[in-house]
C-alpha positions as CSV (number, residue, x, y, z in Angstrom):
1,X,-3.4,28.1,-51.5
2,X,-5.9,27.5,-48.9
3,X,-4.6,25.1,-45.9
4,X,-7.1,23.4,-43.2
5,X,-6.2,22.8,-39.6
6,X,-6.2,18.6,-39.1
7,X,-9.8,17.8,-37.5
8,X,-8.6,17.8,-33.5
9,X,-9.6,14.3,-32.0
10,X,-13.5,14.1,-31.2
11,X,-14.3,13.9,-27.3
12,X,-17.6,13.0,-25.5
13,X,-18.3,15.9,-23.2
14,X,-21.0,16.0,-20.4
15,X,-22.0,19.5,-18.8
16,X,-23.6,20.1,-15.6
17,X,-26.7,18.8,-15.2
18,X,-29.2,15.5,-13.8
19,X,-27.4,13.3,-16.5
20,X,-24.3,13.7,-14.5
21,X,-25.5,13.7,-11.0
22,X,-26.7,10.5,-11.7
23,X,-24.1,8.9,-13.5
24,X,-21.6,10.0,-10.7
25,X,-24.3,8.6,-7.9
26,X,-24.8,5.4,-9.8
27,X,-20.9,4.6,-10.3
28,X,-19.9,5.6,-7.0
29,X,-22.6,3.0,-5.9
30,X,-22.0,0.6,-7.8
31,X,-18.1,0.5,-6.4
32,X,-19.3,0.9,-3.3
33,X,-21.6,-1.9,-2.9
34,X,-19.2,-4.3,-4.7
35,X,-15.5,-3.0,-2.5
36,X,-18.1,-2.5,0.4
37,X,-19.8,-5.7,0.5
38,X,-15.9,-7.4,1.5
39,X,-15.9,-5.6,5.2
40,X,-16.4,-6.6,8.3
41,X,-16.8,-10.7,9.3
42,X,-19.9,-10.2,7.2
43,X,-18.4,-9.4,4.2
44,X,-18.1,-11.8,1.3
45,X,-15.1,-12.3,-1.1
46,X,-15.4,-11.3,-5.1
47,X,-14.5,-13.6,-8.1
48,X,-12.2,-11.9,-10.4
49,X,-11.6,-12.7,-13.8
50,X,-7.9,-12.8,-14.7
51,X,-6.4,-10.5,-18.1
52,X,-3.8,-13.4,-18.9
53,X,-4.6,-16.4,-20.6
54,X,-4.9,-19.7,-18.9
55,X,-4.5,-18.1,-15.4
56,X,-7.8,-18.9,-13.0
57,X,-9.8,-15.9,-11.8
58,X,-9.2,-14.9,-8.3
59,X,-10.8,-15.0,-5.2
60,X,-10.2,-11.7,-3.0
61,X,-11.9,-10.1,0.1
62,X,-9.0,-7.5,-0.2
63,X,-10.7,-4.1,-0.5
64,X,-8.2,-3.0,-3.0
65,X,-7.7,-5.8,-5.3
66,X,-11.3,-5.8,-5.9
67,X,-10.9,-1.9,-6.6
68,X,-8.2,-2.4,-8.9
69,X,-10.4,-4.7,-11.2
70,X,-12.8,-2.8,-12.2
71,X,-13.9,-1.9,-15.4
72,X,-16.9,-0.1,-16.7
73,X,-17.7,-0.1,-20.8
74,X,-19.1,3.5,-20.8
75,X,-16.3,5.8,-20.7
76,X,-18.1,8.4,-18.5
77,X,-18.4,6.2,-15.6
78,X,-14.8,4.7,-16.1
79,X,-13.2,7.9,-16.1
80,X,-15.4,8.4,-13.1
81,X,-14.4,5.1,-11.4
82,X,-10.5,5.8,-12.2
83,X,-10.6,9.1,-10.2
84,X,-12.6,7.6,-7.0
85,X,-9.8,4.7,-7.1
86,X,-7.0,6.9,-6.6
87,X,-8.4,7.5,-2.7
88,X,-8.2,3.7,-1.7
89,X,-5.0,3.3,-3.7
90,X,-3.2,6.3,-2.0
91,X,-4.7,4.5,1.2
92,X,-2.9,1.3,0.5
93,X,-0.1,2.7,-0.4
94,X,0.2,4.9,2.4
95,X,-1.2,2.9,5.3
96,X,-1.3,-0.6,4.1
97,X,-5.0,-1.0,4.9
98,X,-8.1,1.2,5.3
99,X,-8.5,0.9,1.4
100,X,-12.8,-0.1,1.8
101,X,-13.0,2.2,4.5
102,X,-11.6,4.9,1.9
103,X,-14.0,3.8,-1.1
104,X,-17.4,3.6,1.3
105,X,-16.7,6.9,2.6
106,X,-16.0,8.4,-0.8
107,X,-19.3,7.0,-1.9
108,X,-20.6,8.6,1.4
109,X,-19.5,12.1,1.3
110,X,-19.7,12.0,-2.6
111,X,-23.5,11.7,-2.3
112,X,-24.2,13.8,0.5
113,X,-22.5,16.4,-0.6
114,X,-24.0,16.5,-4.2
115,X,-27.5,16.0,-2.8
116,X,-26.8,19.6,0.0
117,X,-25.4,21.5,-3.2
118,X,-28.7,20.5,-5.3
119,X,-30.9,21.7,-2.6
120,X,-29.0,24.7,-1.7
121,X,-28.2,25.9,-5.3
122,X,-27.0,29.4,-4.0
123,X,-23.9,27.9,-1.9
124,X,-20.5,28.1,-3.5
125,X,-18.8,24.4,-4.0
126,X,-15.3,25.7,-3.7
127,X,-16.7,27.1,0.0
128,X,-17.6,23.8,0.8
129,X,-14.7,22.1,-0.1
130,X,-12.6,23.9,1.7
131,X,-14.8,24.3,4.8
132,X,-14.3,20.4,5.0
133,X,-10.6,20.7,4.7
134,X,-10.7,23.0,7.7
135,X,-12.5,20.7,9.8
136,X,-9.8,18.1,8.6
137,X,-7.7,19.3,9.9
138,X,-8.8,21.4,12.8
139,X,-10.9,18.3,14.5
140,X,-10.7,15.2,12.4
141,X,-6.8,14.7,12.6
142,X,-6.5,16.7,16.0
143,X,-8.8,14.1,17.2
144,X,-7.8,11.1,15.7
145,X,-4.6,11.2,16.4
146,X,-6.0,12.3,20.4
147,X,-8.0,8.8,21.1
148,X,-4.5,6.7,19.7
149,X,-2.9,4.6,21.9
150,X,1.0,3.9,21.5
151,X,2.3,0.6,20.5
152,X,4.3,-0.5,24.3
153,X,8.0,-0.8,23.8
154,X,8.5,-4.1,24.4
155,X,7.7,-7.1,22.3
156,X,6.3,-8.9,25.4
157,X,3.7,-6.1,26.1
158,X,2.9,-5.7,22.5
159,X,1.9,-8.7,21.3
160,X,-1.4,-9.0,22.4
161,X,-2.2,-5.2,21.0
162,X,-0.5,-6.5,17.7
163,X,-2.3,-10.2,17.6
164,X,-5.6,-8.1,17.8
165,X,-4.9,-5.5,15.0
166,X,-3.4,-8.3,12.9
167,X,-6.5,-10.1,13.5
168,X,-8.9,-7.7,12.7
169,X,-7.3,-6.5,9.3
170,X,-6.8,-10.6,8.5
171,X,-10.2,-10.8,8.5
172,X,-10.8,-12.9,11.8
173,X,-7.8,-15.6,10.6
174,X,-6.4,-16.1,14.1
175,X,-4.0,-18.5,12.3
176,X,-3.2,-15.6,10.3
177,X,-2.5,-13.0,12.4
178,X,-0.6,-15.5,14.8
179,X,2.0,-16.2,12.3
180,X,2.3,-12.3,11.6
181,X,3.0,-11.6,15.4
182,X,5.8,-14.2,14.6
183,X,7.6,-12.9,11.9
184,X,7.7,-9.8,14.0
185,X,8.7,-11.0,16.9
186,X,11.5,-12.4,14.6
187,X,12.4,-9.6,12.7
188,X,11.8,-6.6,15.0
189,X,10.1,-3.8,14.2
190,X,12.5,-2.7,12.1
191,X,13.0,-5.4,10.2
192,X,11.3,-6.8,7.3
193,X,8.7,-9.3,6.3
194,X,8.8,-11.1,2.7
195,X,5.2,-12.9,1.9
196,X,5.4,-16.0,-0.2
197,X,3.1,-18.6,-1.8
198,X,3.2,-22.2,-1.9
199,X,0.9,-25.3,-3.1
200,X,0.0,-27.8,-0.3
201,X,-2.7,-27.7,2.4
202,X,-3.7,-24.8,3.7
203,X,-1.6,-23.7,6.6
204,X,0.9,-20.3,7.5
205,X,5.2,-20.9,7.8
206,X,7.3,-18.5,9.0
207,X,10.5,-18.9,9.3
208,X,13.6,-16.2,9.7
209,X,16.3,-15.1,7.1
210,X,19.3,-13.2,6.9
211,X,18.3,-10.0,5.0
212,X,18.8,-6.2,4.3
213,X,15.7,-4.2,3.6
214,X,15.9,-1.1,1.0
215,X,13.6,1.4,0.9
216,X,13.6,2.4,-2.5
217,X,12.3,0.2,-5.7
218,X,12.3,0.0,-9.2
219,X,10.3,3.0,-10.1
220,X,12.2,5.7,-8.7
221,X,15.3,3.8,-9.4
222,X,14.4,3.2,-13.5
223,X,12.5,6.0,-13.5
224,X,10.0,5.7,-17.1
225,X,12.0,2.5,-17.9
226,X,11.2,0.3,-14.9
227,X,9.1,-1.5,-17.4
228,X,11.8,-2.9,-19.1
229,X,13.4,-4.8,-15.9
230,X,10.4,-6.2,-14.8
231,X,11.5,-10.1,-15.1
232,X,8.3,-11.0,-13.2
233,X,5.0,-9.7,-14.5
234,X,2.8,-11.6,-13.2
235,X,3.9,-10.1,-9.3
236,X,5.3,-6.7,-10.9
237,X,8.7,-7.3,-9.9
238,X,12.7,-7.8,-10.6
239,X,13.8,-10.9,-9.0
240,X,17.8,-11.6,-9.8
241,X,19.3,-14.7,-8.2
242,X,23.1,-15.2,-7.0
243,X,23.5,-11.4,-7.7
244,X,27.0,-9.4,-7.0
245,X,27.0,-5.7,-6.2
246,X,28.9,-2.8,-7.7
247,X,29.0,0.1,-5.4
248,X,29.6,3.9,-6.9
249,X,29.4,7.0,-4.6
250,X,28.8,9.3,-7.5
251,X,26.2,10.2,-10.7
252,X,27.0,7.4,-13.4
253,X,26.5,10.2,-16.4
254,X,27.8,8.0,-19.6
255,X,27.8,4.1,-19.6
256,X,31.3,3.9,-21.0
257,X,32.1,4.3,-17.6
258,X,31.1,0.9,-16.2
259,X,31.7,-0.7,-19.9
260,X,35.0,-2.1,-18.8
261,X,33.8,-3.5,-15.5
262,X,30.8,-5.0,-17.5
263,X,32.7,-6.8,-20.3
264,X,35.2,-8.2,-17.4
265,X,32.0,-9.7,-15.6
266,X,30.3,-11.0,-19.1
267,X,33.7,-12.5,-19.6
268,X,34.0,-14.5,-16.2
269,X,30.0,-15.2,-16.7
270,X,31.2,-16.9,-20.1
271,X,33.5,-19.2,-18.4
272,X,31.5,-20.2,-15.8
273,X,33.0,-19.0,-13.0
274,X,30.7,-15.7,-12.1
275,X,26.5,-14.9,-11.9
276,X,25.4,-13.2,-14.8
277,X,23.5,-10.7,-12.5
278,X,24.8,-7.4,-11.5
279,X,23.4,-4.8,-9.5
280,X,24.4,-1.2,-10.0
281,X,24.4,1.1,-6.9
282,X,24.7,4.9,-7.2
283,X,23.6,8.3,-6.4
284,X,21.9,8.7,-9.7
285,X,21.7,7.8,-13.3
286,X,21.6,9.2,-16.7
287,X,18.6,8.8,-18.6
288,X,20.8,7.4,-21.6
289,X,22.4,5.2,-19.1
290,X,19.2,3.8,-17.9
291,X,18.2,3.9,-21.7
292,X,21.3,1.1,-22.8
293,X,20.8,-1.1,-19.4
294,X,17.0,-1.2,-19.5
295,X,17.4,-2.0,-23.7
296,X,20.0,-4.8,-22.7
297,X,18.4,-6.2,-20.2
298,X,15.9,-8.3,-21.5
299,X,18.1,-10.1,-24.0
300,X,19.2,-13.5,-24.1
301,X,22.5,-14.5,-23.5
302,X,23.9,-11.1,-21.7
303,X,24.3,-10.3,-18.1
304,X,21.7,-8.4,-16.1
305,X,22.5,-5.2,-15.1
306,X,19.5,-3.6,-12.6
307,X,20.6,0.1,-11.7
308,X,19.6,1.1,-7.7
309,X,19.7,4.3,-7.1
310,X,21.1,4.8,-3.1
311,X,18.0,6.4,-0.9
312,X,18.7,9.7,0.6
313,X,17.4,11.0,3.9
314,X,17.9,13.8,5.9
315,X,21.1,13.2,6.9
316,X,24.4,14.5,5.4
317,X,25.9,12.0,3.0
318,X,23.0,9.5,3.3
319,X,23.8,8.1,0.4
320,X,27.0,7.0,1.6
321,X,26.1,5.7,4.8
322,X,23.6,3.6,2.5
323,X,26.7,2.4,0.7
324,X,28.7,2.3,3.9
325,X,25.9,-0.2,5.3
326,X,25.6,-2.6,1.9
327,X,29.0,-2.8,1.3
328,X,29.4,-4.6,5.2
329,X,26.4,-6.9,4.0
330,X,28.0,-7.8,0.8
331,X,31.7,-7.2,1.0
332,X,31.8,-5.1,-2.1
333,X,34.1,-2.1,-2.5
334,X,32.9,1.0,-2.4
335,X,34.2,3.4,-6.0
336,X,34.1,7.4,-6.2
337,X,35.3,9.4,-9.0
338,X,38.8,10.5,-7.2
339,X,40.2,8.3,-5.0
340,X,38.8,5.3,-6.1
341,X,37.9,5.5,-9.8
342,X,35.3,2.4,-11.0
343,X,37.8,2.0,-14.1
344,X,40.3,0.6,-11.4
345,X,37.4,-2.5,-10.6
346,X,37.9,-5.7,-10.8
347,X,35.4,-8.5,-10.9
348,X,36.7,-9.7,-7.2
349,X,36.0,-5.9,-5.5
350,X,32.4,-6.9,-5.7
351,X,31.7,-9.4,-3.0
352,X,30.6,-12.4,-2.3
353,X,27.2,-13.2,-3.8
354,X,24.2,-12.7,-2.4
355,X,21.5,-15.5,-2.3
356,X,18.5,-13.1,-4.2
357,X,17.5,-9.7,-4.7
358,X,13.8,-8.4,-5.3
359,X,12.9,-5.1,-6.4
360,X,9.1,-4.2,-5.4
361,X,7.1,-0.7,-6.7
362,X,8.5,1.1,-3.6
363,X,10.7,-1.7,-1.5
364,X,13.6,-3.7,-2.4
365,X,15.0,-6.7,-0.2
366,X,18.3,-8.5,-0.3
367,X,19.1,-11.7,1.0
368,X,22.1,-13.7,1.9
369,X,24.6,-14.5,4.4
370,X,27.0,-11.4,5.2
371,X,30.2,-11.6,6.8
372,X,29.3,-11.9,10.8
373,X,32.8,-9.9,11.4
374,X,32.2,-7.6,8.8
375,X,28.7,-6.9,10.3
376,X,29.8,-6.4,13.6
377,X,32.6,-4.1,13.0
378,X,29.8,-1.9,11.3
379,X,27.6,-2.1,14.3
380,X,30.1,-1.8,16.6
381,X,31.0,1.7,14.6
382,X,27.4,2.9,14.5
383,X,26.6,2.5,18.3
384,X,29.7,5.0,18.8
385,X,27.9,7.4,16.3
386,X,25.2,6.9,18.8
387,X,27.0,8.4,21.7
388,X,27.4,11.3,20.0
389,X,24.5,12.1,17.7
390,X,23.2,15.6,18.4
391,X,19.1,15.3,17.0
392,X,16.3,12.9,17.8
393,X,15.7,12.5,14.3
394,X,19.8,11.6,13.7
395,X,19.0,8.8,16.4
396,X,16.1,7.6,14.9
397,X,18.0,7.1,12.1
398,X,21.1,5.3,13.6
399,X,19.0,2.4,15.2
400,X,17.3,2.0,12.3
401,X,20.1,1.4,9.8
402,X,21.4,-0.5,12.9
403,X,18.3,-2.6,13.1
404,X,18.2,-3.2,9.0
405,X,21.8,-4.7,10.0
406,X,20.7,-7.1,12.6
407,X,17.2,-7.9,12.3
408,X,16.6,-9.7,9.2
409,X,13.8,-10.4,7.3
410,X,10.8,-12.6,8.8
411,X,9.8,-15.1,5.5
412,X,5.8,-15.6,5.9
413,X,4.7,-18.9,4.0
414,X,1.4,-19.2,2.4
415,X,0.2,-22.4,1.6
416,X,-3.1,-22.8,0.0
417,X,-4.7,-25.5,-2.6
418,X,-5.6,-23.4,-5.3
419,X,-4.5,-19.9,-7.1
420,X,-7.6,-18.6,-5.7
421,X,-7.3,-19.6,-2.2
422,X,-3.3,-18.1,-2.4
423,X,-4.4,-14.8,-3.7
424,X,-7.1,-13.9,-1.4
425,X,-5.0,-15.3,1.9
426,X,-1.9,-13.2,0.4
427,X,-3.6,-10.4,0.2
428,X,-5.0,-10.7,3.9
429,X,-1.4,-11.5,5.0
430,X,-0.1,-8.1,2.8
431,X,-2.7,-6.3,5.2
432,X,-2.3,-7.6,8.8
433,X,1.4,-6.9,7.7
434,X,1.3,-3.3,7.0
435,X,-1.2,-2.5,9.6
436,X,1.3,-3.7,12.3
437,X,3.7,-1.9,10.8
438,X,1.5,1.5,10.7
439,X,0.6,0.7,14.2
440,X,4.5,0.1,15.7
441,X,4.9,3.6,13.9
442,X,1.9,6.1,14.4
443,X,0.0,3.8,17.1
444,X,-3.9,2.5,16.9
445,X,-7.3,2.9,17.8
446,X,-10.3,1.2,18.9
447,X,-11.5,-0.6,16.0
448,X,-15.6,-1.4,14.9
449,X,-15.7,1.9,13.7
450,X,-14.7,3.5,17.2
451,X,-12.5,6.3,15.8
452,X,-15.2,7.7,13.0
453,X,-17.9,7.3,16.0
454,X,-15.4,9.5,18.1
455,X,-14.7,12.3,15.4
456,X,-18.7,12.3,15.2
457,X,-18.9,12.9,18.9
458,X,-16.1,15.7,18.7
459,X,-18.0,17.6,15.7
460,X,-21.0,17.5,17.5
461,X,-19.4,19.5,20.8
462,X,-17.0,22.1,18.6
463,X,-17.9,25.2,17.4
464,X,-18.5,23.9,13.4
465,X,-21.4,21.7,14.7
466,X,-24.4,24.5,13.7
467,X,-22.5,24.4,10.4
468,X,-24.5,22.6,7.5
469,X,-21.5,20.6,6.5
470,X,-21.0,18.6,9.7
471,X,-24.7,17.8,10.3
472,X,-25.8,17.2,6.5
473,X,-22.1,16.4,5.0
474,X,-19.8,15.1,7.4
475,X,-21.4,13.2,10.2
476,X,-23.6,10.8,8.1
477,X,-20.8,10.3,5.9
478,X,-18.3,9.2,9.0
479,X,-20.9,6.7,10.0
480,X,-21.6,5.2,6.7
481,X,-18.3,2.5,7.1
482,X,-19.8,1.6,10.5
483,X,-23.4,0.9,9.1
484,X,-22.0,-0.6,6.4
485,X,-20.0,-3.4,8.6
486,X,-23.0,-4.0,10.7
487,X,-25.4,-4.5,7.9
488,X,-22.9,-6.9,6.2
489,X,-23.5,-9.1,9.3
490,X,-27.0,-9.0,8.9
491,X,-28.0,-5.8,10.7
492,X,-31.4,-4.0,9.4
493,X,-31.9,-0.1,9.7
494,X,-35.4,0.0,10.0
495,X,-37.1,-0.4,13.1
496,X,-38.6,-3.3,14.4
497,X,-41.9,-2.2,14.4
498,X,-41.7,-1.9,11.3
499,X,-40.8,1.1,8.9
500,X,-44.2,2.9,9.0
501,X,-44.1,3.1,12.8
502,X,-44.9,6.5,14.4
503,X,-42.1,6.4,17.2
504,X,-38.8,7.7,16.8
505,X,-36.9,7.2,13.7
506,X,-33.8,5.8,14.8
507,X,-34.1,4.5,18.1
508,X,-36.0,1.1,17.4
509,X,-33.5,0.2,14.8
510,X,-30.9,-2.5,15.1
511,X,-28.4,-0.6,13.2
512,X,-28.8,2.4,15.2
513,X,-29.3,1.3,18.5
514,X,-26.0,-0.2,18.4
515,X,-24.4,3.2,16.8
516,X,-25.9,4.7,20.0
517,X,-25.1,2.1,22.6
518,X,-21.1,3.1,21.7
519,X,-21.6,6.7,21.5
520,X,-23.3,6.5,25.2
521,X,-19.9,5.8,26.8
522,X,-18.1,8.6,25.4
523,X,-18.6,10.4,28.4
524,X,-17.2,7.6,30.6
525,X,-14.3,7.4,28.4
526,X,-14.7,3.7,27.8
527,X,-14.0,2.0,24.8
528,X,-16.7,0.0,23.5
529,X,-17.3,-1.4,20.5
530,X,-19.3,-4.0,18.2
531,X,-18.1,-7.3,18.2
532,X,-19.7,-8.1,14.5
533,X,-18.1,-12.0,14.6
534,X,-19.9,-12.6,18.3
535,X,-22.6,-10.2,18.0
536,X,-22.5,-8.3,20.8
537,X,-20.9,-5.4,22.7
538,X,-17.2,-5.6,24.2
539,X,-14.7,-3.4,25.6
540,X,-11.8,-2.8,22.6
541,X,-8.9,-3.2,25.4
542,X,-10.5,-6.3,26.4
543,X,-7.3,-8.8,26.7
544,X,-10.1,-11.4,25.7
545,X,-12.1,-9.6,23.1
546,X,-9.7,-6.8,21.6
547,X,-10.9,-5.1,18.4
548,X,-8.5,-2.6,17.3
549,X,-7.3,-0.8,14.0
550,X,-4.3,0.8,13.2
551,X,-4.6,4.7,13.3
552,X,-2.5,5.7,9.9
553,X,-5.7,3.1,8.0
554,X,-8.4,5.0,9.5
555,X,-6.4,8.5,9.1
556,X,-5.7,8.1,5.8
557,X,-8.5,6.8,4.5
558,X,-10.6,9.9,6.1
559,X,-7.7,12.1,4.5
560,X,-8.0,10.5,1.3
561,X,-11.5,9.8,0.8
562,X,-12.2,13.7,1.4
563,X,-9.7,14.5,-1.2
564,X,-11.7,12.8,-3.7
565,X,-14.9,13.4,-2.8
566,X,-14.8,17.1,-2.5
567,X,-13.8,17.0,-6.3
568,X,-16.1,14.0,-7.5
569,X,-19.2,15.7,-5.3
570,X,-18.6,19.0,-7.2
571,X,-17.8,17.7,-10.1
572,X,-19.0,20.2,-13.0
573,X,-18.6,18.5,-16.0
574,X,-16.4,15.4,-17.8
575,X,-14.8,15.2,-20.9
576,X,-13.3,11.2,-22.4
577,X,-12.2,9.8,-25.4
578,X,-14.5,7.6,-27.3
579,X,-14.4,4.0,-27.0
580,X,-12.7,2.2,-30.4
581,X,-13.8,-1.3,-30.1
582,X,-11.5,-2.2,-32.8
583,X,-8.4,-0.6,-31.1
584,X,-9.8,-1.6,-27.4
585,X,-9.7,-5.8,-29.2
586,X,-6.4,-5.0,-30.6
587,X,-4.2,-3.3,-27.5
588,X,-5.8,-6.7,-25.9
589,X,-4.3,-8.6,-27.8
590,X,-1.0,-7.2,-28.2
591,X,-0.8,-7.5,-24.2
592,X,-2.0,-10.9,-23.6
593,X,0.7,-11.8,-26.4
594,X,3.1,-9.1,-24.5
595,X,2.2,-11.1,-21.1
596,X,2.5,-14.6,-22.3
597,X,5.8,-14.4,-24.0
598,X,7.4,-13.1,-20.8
599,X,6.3,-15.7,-18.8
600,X,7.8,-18.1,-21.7
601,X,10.9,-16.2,-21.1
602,X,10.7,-16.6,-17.4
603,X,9.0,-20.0,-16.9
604,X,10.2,-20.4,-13.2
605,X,9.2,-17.3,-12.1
606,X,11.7,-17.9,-8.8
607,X,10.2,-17.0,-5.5
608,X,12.4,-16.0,-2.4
């Protein structure tokens, strides 16, 4: 009998060539003139159309949103689009902000490096690439992290330093970044800042609550079945009201261990007396444990069960100075396998409950009001760790789980008249917040561009600066985000006499004039920059006209944007799957019936 292999699934591929230089120019372009085009005081927000039904498209300046909506119908510039997104995502994940900064210098070294390599056929890519990781990290970072200035110690001092970076990353809102400084200044820097959304005329609240910040969230706490406890879609996260806590310093393996515990809490849940949310703290979990609570916790009329996994540092028994920590906020008991069995629980071992807990992507919060003697006796016991704590590092982390137990969590309120107005003004908000935060950490810079100017300056004096990929590669790339905010405000880069003027190309120019009026006072170690909202040149220290930008959002976005473009601009071929219109309509559907069913399920959606 004769047998045939099943036909393997049928692929569009595209070799080396012009067809694919071009497609990868065109789509970087086209994401950078449309993520670009929101930067500066110039830039302009973008109208995006919404996936669920009966929700209003949204309004966002944020670099990132914009990114993240994106679509293109041919599947080679797609695929193309979804690999250039990861840099400003890894951006805003890791810094917060930076994330158009990221995508315009992509775009930049993306197309200057594929126009060198088609003129100088002979050089190797993979030399190329890695030439620019070199000067990454021999100059780039070196430098970058040189020209920062540290966040001062006290609040007092800082404030004006973090009113300007909040400002700048807000957009200009000095309303904005205002109410940011607040919720610092009422949280700490250790503490932890909650943004919400509310209807009304547009203004900023802040106010302070008692809260413990968690860093972990539901994906490495669900692992592939975080999907399933998601009880609010439309912000991607698990909100659970009036929760209790059970806490286990061991590996829950089988879920017939907890079974007992469960059934007593679904039985006081039944009579009225308990919450019917649970949250499950541990070193670990199962994959069939997570398997049985994420498949019960969607149903009706059962108790909600999220499982936490307890975060681990560096530290000896983290995990149970993590437990140690809750269990004073909470008042629950703390179980092990020996001494203290979870079989021996009782429905009164797990404190008193907590007003909410939300699980975000990477961050969880809890809020409530802890015992205040409970509370201090902890505090009291971790400043005597202090005394004797033998590393920097075991300090470190002492005030900081000291900090999580006193400082709060800063609520910022933002109230807007429409969806659209919320969104874009959130997602400001999310920024000025995490730029502090990278600033309190890793310190700032000069902002307008002052940093990438700097770097520029520093390649041009080291030893790489007769190499090809500085003066052709790397330089005109670094100064494409700084063109790119002054053009947005109007800016041109031809010269005044006009573009067929004999005289020197650069020098009559706007654009460039400015770029040089910063770079001439390098050598006087002053920092000035472009004021883009007053149009005209300041000193970035300026108490009355500081511009300045957190250093992890320009680091990062450098880091990341090389990462990218060094594959994207040597790019050698792609191969996609085929579009299926009919499948495409259908998977549609099936999620806009997916999405709109869980928000039946959830119509409050409940907000901290």
């Amino acid at each position: 009998m004769e047998y045939r292999k099943v036909k393997s699934v049928a692929k569009r591929v595209v070799t080396k060539g012009d067809f694919l230089s071009q497609k990868i120019l065109n789509t970087m372009k086209t994401i950078s003139d449309i993520v670009g085009g929101t930067l500066g005081p110039g830039g302009q927000p973008v109208l995006i159309e919404r996936q669920e039904l009966n929700i209003c498209p949204v309004i966002s300046k944020d670099g990132v949103s914009v990114f993240k909506s994106i679509g293109f119908l041919d599947p080679v510039s797609h695929c193309i689009m979804e690999s250039a997104r990861d840099a400003a995502v890894k951006t805003g994940n890791d810094a917060g902000d930076g994330t158009t900064t990221a995508t315009i210098l992509a775009e930049s070294i993306v197309r200057n490096l594929n126009n060198y390599l088609k003129i100088n056929t002979k050089v190797s890519p993979q030399k190329i690439t890695r030439k620019i990781e070199e000067i990454f990290d021999n100059i780039i970072e070196p430098t970058l992290n040189e020209v920062s200035i540290k966040m001062p110690n006290s609040m007092e001092e800082a404030k004006p330093f973090m009113r300007a970076i909040a400002r700048i990353s807000a957009n200009g809102d000095e309303k904005l970044a205002d109410a940011v400084v607040n919720c610092f200044e009422l949280c700490g820097d250790e503490g932890n800042v909650t943004i919400i959304e509310s209807s009304g005329p547009s203004h900023y609240e802040v106010e302070r609550i008692e809260g413990f910040p968690i860093p972990i969230g539901y994906e490495e706490s669900c692992a592939k079945f975080f999907p399933a406890f998601i009880n609010d879609p439309a912000k991607q996260r698990v909100f659970l009201s009036k929760p209790v806590f059970v806490l286990y310093h061991g590996r829950i393996s089988e879920t017939q261990l907890i079974v007992k515990l469960m059934m007593d809490i679904s039985d006081a849940w039944q009579n009225k007396d308990f919450t019917s949310n649970v949250i499950l703290v541990s070193c670990g979990f199962s994959e069939s444990v997570l398997a049985d609570l994420a498949g019960n916790f969607p149903l009706p009329n059962t108790i909600n069960v999220f499982p936490l996994v307890a975060p681990m540092n560096a530290i000896l028994n983290s995990q149970m100075h993590f437990l140690q920590d809750l269990s004073a906020f909470t008042g629950a008991k703390i179980f092990d396998p020996l001494s203290n069995p979870i079989s021996k629980a009782t429905v009164e071992d797990l404190g008193s409950t907590m007003e909410s807990f939300e699980v975000l992507r990477f961050r969880s919060t809890l809020v409530g009001n802890p015992d205040e003697i409970e509370i201090f006796d902890r505090i009291s016991g971790l400043k005597e760790q202090l005394k004797t704590a033998e590393s920097k590092y075991e300090v470190s982390i002492l005030n900081e789980r000291i900090a999580k137990l006193t400082g709060g969590i800063a609520r910022l309120k933002v109230v807007g008249s429409s969806n659209g107005e919320l969104r874009e003004k959130k997602d400001r908000a999310e920024d000025a917040v995490c730029a502090i935060r990278g600033s309190i950490k890793s310190g700032f810079l000069p902002g307008g561009g002052w940093g990438l100017l700097k770097v520029c300056d520093k390649l041009s004096e080291s030893e790489y600066y007769d190499d090809d990929v500085v003066t052709k590669i790397l330089i005109p790339s670094l100064k494409e985000p700084i063109v790119r905010l002054l053009s947005n405000v109007g800016l041109s880069s031809e010269r005044q006499n006009g573009p067929t003027d004999p005289g020197p190309p650069l020098e009559n120019s706007e654009l460039d004039s400015i770029i040089y009026a910063i770079e001439d006072n390098f050598e006087d170690n002053k920092t000035i920059v472009y004021d883009a909202q007053e149009r005209k040149l300041v000193d970035a220290l300026d108490p009355k006209n500081m511009i300045l930008d957190s250093l992890p959002a320009v680091l990062e976005a450098v880091r990341n944007a090389i990462s990218i473009a060094s594959l994207l601009g040597t790019l050698g071929g792609v191969v996609v799957f085929e579009r299926d219109d009919v499948l495409e309509r259908t998977e549609s559907s099936d999620t806009n019936r997916f999405l709109r069913d869980a928000g039946a399920e959830n119509p409050a959606n409940e907000r901290i």
